[in-house]
N, CA, C and O atoms as CSV, one atom per row, in Angstrom:
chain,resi,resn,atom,element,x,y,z
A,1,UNK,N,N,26.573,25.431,-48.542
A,1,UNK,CA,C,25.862,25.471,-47.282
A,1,UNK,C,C,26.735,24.835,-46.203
A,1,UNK,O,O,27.139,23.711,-46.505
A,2,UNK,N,N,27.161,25.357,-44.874
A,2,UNK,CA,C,27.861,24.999,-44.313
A,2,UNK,C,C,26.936,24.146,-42.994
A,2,UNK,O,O,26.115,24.741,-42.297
A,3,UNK,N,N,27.256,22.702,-42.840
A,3,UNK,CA,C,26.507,22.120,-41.798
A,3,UNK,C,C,27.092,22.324,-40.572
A,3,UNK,O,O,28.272,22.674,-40.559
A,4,UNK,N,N,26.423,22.156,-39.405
A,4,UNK,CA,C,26.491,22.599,-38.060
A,4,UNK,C,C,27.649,21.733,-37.397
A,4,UNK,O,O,27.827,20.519,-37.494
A,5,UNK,N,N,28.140,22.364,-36.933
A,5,UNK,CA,C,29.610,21.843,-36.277
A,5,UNK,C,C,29.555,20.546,-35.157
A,5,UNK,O,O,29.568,20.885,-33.974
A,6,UNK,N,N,29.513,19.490,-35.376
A,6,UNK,CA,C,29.367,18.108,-34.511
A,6,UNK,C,C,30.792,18.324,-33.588
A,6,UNK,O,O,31.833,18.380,-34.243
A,7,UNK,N,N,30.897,18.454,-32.032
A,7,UNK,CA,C,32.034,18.194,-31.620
A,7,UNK,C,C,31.892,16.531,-31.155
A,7,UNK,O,O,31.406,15.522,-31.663
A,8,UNK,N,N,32.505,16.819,-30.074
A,8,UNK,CA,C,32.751,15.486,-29.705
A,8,UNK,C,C,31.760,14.855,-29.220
A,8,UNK,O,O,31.335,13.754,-29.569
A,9,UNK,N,N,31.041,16.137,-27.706
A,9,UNK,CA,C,30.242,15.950,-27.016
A,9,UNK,C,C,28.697,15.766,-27.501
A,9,UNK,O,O,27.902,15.094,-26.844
A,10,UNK,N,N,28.445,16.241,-28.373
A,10,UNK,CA,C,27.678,16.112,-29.122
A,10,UNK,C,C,27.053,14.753,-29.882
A,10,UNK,O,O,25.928,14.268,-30.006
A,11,UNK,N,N,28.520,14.382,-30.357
A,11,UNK,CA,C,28.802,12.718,-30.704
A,11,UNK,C,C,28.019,12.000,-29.746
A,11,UNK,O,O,26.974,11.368,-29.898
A,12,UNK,N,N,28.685,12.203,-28.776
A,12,UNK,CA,C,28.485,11.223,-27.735
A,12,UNK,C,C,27.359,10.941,-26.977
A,12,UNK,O,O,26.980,9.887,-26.467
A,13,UNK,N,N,26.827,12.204,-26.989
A,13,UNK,CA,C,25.131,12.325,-26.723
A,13,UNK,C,C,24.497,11.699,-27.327
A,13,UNK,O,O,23.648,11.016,-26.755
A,14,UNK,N,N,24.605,11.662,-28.503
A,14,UNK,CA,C,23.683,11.345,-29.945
A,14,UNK,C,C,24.112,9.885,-29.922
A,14,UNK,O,O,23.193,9.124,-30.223
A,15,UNK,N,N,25.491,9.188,-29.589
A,15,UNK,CA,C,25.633,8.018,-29.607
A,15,UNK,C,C,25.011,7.420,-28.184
A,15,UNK,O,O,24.533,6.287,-28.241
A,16,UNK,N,N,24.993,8.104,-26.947
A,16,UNK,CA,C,24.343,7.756,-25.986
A,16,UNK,C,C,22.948,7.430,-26.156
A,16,UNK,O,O,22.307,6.398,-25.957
A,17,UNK,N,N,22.613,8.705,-26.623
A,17,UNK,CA,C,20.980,8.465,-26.824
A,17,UNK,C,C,20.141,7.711,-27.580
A,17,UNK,O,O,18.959,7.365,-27.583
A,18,UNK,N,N,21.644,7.495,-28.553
A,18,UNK,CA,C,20.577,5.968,-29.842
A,18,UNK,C,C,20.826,4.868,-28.946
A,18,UNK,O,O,20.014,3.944,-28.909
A,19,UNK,N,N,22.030,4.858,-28.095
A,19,UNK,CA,C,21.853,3.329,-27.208
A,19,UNK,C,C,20.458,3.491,-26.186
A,19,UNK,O,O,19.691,2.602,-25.816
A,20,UNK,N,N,20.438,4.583,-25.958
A,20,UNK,CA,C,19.374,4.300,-24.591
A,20,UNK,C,C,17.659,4.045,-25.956
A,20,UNK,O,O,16.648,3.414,-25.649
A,21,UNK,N,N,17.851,4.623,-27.074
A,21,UNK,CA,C,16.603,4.915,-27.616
A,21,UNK,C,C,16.330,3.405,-27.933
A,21,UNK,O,O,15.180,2.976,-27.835
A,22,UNK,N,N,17.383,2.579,-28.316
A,22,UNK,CA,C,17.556,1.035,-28.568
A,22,UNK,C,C,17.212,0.393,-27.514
A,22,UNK,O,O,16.657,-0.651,-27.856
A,23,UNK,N,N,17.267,0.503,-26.391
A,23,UNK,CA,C,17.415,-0.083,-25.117
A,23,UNK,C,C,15.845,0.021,-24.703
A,23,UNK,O,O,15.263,-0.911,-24.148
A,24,UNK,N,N,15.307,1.091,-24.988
A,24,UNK,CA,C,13.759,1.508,-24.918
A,24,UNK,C,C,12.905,1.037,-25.717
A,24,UNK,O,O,11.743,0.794,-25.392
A,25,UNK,N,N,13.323,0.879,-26.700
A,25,UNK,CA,C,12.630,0.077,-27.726
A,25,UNK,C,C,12.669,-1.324,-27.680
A,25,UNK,O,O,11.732,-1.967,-28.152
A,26,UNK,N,N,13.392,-1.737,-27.299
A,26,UNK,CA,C,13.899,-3.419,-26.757
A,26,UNK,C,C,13.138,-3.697,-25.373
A,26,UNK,O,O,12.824,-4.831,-25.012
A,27,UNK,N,N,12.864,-2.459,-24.597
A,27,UNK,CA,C,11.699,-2.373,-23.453
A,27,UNK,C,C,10.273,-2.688,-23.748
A,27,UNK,O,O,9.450,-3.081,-22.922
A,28,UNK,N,N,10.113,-2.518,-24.753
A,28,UNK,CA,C,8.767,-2.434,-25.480
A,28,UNK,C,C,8.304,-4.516,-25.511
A,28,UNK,O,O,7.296,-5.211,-25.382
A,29,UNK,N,N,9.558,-4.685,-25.726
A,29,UNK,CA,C,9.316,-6.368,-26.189
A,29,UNK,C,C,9.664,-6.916,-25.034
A,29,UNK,O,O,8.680,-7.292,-24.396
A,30,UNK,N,N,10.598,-7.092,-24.562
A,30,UNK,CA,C,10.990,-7.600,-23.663
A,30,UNK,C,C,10.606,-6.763,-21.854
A,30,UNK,O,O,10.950,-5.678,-21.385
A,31,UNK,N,N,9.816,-7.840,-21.321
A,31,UNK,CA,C,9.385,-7.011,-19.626
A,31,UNK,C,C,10.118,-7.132,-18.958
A,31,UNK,O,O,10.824,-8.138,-18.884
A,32,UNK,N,N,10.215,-5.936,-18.094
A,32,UNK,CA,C,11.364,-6.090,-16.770
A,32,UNK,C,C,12.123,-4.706,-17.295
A,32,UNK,O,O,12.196,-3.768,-16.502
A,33,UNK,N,N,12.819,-4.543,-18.934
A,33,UNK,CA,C,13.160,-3.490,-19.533
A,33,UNK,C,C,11.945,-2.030,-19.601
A,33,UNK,O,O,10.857,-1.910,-20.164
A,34,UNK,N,N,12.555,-1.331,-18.960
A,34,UNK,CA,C,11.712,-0.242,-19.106
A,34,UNK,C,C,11.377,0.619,-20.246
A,34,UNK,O,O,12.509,1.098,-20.190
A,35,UNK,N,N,11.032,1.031,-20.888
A,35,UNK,CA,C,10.693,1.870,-22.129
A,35,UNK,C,C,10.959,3.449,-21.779
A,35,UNK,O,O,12.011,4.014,-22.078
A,36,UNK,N,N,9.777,4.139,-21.049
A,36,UNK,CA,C,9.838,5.623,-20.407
A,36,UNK,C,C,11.248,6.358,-20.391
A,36,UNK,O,O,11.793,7.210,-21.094
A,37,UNK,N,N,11.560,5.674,-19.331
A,37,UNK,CA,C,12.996,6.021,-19.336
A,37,UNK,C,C,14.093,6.062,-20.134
A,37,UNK,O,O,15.037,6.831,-19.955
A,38,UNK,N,N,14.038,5.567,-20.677
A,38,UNK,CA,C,15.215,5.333,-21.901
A,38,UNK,C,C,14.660,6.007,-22.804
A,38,UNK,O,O,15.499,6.280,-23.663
A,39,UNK,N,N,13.333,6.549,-23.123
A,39,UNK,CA,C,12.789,7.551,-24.042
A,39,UNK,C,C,13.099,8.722,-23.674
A,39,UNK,O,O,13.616,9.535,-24.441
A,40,UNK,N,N,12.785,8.991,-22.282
A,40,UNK,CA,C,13.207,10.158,-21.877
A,40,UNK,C,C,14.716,10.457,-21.983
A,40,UNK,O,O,15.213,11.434,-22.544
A,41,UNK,N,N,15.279,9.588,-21.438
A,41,UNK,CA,C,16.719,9.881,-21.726
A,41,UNK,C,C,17.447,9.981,-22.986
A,41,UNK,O,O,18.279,10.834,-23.293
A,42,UNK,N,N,17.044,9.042,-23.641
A,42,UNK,CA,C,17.256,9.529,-25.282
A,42,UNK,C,C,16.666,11.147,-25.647
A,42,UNK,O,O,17.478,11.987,-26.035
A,43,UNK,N,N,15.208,11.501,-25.491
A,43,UNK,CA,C,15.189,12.707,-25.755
A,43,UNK,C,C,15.722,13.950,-25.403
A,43,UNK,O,O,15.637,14.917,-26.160
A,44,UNK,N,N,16.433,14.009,-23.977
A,44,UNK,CA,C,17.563,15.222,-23.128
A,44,UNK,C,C,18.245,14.684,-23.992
A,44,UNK,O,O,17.640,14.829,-25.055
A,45,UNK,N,N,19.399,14.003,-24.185
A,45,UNK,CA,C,20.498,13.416,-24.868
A,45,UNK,C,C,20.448,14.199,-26.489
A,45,UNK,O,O,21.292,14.961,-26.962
A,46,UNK,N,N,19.068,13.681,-27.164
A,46,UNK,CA,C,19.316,14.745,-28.710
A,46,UNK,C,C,18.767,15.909,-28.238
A,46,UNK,O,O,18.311,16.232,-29.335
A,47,UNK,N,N,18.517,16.576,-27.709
A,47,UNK,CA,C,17.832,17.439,-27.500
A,47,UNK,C,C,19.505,18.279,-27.503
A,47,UNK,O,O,19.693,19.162,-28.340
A,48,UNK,N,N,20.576,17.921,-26.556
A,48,UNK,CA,C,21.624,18.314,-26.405
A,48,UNK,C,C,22.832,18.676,-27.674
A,48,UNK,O,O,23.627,19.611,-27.771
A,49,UNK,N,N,22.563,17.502,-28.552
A,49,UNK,CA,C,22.913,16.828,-29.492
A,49,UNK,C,C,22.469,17.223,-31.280
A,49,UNK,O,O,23.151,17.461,-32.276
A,50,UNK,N,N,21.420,17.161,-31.095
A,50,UNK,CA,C,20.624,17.094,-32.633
A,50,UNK,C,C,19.369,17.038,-32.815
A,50,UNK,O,O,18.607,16.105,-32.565
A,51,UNK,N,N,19.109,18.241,-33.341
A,51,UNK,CA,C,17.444,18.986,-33.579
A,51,UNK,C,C,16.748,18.096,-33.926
A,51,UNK,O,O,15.779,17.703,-33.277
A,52,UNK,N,N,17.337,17.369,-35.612
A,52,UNK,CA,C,16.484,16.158,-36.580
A,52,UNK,C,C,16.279,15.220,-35.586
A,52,UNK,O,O,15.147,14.775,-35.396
A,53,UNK,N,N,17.743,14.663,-34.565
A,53,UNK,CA,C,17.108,13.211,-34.252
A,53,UNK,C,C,15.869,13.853,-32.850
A,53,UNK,O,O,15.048,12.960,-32.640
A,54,UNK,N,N,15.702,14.656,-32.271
A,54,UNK,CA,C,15.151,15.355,-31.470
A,54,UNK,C,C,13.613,15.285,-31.800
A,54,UNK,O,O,12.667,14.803,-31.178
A,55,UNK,N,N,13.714,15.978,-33.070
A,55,UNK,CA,C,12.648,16.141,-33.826
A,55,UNK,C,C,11.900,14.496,-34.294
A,55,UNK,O,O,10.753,14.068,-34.172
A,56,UNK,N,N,13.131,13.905,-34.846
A,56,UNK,CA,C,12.175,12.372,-35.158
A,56,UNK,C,C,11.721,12.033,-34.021
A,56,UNK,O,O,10.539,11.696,-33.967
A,57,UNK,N,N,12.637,12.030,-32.650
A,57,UNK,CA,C,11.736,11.006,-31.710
A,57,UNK,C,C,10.798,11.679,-31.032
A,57,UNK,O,O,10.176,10.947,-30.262
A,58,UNK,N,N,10.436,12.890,-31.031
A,58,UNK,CA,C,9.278,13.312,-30.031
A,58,UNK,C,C,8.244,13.599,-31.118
A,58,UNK,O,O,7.276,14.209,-30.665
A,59,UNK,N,N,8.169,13.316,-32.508
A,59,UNK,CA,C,7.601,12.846,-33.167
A,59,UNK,C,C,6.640,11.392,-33.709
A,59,UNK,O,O,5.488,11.176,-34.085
A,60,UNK,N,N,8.188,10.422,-33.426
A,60,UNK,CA,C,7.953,9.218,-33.560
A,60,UNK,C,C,6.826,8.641,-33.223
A,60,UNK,O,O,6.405,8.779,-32.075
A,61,UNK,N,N,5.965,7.707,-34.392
A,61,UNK,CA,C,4.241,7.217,-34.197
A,61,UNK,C,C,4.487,6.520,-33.026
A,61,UNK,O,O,3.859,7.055,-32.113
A,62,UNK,N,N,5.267,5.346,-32.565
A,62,UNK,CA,C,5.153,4.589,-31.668
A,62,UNK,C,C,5.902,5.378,-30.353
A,62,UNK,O,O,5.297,5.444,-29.283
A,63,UNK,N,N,7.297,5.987,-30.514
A,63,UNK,CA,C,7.961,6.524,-28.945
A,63,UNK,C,C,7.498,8.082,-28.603
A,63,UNK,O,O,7.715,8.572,-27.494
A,64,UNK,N,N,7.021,8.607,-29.372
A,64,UNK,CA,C,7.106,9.999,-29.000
A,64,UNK,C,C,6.072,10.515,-28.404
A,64,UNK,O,O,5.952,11.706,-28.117
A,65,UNK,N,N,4.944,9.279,-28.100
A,65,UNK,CA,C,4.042,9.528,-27.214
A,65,UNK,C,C,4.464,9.813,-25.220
A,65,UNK,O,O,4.222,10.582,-24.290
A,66,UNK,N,N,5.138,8.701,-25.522
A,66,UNK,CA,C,6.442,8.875,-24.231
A,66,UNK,C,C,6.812,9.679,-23.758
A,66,UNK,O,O,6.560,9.962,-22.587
A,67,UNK,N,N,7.776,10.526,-24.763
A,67,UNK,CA,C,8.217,11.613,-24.742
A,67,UNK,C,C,7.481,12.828,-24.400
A,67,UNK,O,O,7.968,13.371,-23.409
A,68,UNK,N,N,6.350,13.506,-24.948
A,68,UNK,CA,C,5.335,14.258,-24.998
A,68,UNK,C,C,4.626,14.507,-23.724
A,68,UNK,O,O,4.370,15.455,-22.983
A,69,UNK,N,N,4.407,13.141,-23.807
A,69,UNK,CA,C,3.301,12.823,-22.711
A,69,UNK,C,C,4.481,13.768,-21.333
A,69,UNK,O,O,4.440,14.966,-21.054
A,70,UNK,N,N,5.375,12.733,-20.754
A,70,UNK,CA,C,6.185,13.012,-19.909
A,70,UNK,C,C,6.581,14.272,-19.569
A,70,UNK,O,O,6.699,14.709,-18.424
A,71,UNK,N,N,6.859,15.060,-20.982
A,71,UNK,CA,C,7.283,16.649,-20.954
A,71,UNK,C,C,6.190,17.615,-20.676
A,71,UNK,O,O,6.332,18.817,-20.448
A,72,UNK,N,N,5.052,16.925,-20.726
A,72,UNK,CA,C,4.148,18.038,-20.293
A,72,UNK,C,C,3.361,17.143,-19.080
A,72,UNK,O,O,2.148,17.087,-18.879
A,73,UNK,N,N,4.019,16.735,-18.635
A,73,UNK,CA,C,3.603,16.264,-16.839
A,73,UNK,C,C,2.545,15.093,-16.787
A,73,UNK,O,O,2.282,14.410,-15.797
A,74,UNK,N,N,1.979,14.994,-18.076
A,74,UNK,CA,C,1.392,13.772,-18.285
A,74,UNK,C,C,1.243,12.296,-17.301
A,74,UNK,O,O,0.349,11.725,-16.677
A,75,UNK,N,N,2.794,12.076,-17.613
A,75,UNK,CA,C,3.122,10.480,-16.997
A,75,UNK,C,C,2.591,9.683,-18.196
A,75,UNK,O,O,2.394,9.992,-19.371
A,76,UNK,N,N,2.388,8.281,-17.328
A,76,UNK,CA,C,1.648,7.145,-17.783
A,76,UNK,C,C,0.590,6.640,-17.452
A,76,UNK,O,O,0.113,7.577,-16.811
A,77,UNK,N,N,-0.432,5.541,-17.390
A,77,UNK,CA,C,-1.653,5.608,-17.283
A,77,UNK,C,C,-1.213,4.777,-16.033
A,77,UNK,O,O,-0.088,4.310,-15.853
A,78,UNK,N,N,-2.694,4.634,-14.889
A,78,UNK,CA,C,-2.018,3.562,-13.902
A,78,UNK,C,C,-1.827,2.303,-14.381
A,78,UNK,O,O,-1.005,1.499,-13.939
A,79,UNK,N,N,-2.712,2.098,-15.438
A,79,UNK,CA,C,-2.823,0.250,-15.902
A,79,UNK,C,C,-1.715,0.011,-16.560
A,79,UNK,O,O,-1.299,-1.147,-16.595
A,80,UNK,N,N,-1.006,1.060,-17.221
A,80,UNK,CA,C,0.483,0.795,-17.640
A,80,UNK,C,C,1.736,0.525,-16.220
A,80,UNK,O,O,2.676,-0.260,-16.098
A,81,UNK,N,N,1.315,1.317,-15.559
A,81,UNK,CA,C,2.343,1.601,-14.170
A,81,UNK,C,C,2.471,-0.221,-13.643
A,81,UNK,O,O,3.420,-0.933,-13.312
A,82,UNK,N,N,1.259,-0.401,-13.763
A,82,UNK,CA,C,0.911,-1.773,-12.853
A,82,UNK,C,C,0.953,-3.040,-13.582
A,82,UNK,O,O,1.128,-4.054,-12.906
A,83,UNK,N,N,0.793,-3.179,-15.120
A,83,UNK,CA,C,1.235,-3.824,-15.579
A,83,UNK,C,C,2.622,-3.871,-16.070
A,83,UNK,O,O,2.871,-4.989,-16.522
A,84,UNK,N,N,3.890,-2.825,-16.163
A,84,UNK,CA,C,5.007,-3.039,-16.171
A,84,UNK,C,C,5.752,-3.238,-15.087
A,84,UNK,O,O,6.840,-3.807,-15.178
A,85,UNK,N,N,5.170,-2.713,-13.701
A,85,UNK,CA,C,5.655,-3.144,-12.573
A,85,UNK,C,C,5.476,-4.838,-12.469
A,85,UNK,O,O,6.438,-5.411,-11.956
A,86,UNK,N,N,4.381,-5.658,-12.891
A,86,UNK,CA,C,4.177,-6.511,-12.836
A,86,UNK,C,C,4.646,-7.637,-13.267
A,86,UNK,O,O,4.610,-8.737,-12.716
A,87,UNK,N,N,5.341,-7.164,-14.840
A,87,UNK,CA,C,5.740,-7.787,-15.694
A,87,UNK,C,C,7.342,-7.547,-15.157
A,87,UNK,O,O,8.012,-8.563,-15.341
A,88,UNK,N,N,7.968,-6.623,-14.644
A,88,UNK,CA,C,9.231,-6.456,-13.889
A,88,UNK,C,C,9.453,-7.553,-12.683
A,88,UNK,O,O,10.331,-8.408,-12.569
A,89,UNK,N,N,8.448,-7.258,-11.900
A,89,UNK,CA,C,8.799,-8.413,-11.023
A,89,UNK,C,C,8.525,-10.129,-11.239
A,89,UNK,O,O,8.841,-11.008,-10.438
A,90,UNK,N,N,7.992,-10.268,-12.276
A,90,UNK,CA,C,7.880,-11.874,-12.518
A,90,UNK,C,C,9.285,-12.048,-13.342
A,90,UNK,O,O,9.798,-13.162,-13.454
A,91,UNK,N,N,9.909,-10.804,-13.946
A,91,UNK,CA,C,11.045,-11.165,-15.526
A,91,UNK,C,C,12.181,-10.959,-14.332
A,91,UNK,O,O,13.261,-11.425,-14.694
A,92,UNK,N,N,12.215,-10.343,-12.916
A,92,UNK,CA,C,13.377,-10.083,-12.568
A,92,UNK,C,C,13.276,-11.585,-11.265
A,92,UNK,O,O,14.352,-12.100,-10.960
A,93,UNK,N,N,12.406,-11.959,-10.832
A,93,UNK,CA,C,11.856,-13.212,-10.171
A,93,UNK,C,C,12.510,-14.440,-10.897
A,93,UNK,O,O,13.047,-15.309,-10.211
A,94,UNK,N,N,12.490,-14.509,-11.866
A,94,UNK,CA,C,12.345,-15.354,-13.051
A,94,UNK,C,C,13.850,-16.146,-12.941
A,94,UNK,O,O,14.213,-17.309,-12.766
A,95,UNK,N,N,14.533,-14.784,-13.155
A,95,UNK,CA,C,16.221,-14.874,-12.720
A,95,UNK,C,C,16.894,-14.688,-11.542
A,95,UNK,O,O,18.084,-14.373,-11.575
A,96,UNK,N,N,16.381,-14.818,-10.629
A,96,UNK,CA,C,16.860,-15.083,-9.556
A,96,UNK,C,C,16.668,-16.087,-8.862
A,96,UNK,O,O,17.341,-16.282,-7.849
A,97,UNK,N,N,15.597,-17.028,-9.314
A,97,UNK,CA,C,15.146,-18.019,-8.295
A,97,UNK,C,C,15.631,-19.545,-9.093
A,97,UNK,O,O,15.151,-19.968,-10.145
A,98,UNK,N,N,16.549,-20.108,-8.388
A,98,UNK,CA,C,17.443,-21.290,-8.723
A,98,UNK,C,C,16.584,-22.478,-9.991
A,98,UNK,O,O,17.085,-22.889,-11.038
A,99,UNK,N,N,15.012,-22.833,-9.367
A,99,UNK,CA,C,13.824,-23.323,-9.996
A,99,UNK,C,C,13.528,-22.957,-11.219
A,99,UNK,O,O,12.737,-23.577,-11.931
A,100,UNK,N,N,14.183,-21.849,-11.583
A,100,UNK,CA,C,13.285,-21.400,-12.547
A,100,UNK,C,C,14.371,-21.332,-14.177
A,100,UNK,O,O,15.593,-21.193,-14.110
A,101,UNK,N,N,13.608,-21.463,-15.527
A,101,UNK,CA,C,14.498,-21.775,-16.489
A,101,UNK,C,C,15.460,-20.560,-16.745
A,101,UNK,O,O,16.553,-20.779,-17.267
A,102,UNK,N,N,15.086,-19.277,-16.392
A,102,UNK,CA,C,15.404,-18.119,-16.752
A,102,UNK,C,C,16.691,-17.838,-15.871
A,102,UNK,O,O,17.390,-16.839,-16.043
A,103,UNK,N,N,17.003,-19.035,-14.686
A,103,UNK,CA,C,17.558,-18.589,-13.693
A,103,UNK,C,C,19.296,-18.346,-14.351
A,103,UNK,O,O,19.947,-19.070,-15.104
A,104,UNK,N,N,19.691,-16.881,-13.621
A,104,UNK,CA,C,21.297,-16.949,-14.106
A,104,UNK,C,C,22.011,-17.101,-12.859
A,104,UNK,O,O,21.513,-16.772,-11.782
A,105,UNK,N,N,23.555,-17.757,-13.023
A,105,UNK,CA,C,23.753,-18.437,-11.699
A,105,UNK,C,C,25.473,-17.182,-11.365
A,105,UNK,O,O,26.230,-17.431,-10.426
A,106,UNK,N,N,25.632,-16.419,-11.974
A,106,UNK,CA,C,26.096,-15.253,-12.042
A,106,UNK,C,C,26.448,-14.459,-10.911
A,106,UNK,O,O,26.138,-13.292,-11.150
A,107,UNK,N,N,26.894,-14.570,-9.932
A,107,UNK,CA,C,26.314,-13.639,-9.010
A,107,UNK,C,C,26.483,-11.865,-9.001
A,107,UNK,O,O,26.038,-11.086,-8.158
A,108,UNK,N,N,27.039,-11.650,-9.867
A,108,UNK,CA,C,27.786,-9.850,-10.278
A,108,UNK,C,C,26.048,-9.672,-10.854
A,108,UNK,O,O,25.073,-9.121,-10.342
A,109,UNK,N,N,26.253,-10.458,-12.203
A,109,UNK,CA,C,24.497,-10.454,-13.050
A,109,UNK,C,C,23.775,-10.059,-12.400
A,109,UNK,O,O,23.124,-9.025,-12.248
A,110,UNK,N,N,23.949,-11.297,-11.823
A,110,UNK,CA,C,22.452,-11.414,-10.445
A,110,UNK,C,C,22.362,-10.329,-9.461
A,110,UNK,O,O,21.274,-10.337,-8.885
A,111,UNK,N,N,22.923,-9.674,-9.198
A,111,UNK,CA,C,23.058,-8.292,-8.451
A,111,UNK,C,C,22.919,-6.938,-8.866
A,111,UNK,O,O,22.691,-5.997,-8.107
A,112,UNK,N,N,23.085,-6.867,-10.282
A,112,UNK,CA,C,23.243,-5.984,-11.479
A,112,UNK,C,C,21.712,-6.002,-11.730
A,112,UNK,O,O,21.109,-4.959,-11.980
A,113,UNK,N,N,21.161,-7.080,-11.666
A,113,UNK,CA,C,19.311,-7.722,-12.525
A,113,UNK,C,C,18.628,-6.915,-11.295
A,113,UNK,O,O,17.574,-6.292,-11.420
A,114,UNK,N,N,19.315,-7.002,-10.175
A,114,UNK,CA,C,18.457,-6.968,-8.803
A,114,UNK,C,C,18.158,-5.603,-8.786
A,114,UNK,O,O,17.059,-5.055,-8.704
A,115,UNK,N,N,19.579,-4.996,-8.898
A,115,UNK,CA,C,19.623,-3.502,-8.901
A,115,UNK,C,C,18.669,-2.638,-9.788
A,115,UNK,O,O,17.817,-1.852,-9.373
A,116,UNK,N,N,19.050,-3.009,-11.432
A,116,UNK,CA,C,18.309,-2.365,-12.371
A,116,UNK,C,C,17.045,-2.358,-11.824
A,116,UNK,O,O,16.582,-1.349,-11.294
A,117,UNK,N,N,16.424,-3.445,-11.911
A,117,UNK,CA,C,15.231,-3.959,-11.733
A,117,UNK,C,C,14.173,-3.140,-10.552
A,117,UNK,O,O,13.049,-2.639,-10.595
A,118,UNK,N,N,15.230,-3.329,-9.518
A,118,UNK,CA,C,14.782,-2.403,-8.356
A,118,UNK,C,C,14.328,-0.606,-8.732
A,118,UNK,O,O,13.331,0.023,-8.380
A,119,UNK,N,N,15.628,-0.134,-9.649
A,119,UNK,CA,C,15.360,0.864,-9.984
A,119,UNK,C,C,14.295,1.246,-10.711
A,119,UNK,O,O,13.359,1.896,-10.246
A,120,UNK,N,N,14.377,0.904,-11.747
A,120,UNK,CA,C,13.099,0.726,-12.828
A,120,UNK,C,C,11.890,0.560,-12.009
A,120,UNK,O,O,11.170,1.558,-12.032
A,121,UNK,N,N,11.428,-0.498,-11.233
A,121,UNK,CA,C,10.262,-0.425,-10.082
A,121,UNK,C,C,9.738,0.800,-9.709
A,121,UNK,O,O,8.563,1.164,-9.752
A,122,UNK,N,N,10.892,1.506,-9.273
A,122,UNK,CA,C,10.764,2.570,-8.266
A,122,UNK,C,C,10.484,3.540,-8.769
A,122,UNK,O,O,9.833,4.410,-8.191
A,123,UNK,N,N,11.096,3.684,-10.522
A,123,UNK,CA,C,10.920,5.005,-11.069
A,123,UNK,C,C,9.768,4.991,-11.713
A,123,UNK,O,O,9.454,6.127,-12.072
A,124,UNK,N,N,8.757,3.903,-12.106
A,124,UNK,CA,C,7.977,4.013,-12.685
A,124,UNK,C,C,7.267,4.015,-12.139
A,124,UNK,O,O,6.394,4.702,-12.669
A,125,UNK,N,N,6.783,3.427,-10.735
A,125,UNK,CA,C,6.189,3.500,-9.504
A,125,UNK,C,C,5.961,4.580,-8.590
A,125,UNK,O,O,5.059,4.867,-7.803
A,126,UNK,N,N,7.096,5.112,-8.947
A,126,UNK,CA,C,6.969,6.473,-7.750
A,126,UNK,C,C,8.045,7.953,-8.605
A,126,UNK,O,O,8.617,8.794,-7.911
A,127,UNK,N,N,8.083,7.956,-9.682
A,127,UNK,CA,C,8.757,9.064,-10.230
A,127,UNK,C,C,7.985,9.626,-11.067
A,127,UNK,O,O,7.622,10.801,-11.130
A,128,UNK,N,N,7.691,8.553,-11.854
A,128,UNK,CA,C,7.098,9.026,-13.291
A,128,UNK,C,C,5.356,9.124,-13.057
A,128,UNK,O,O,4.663,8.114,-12.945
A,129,UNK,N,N,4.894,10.310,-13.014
A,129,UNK,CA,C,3.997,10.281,-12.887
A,129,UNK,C,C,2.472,10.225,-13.090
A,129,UNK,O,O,2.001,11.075,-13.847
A,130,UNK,N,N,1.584,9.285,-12.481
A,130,UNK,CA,C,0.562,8.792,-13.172
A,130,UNK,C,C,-0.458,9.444,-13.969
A,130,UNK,O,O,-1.286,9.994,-13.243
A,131,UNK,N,N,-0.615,9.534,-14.810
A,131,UNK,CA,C,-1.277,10.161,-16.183
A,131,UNK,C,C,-3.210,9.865,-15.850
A,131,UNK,O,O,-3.839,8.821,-16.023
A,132,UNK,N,N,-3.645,11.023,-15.412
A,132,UNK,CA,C,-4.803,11.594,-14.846
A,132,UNK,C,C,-6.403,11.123,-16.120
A,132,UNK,O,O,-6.748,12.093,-16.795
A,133,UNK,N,N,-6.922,10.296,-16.280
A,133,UNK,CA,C,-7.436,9.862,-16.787
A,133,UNK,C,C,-8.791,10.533,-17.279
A,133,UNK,O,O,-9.241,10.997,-16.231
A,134,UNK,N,N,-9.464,10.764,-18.038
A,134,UNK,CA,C,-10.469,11.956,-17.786
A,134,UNK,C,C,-11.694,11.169,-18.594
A,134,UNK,O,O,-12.800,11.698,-18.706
């Protein structure tokens, strides 16, 4: 049986997408880290890449609700929107403000935290869209 030809790009997808699928899952625990996104992006990524891992995660009991949801216009619920926005701005607050234990004194970091952070806000706030409650 001859298996399906892995090039490079392929690789790299599939290695992209387990970092972002890691990174999403590490969202889950840690606030301020987004989850959605990094699900989504992991799923284009195998989708590009590899049917099985494709198949596990828009499957997956815990991520592939994410996934699903999102691909068919779903979104997220608002009480999710507003509690990860929430939990973003106290975890990205946290590290920026000199007072505080979390604070990093970094300034590249600290600009990098500001940025992500900002982004993530915005996309979950105003991209990803809110999941219609019935």
């Amino acid at each position: 049986m001859n298996s399906p030809k892995i090039t490079l790009r392929k690789l790299i997808y599939m290695i992209v997408g387990s970092i972002s699928f890691l990174l999403g899952a590490i969202g889950i625990i840690i606030p301020g880290l987004p989850t959605t996104p990094f699900m989504i992006l992991s799923s284009i990524l195998f989708l590009k890449s590899s049917d099985k891992l494709y198949f596990w995660l828009t499957n997956h009991k815990t991520f592939g609700k994410y996934v699903t949801d999102f691909k068919e216009g779903k979104g997220i619920s608002k009480k999710v929107k507003i509690y990860a926005q929430t939990m973003m701005l106290i975890t990205i607050s946290f590290s920026l403000v000199p007072i505080t234990p979390m604070y990093i004194e970094n300034p590249l970091i600290r600009i990098l935290l500001l940025v992500s952070g900002g982004f993530s806000f915005w996309l979950v706030g105003f991209k990803i869209p809110t999941k219609v409650q019935h």
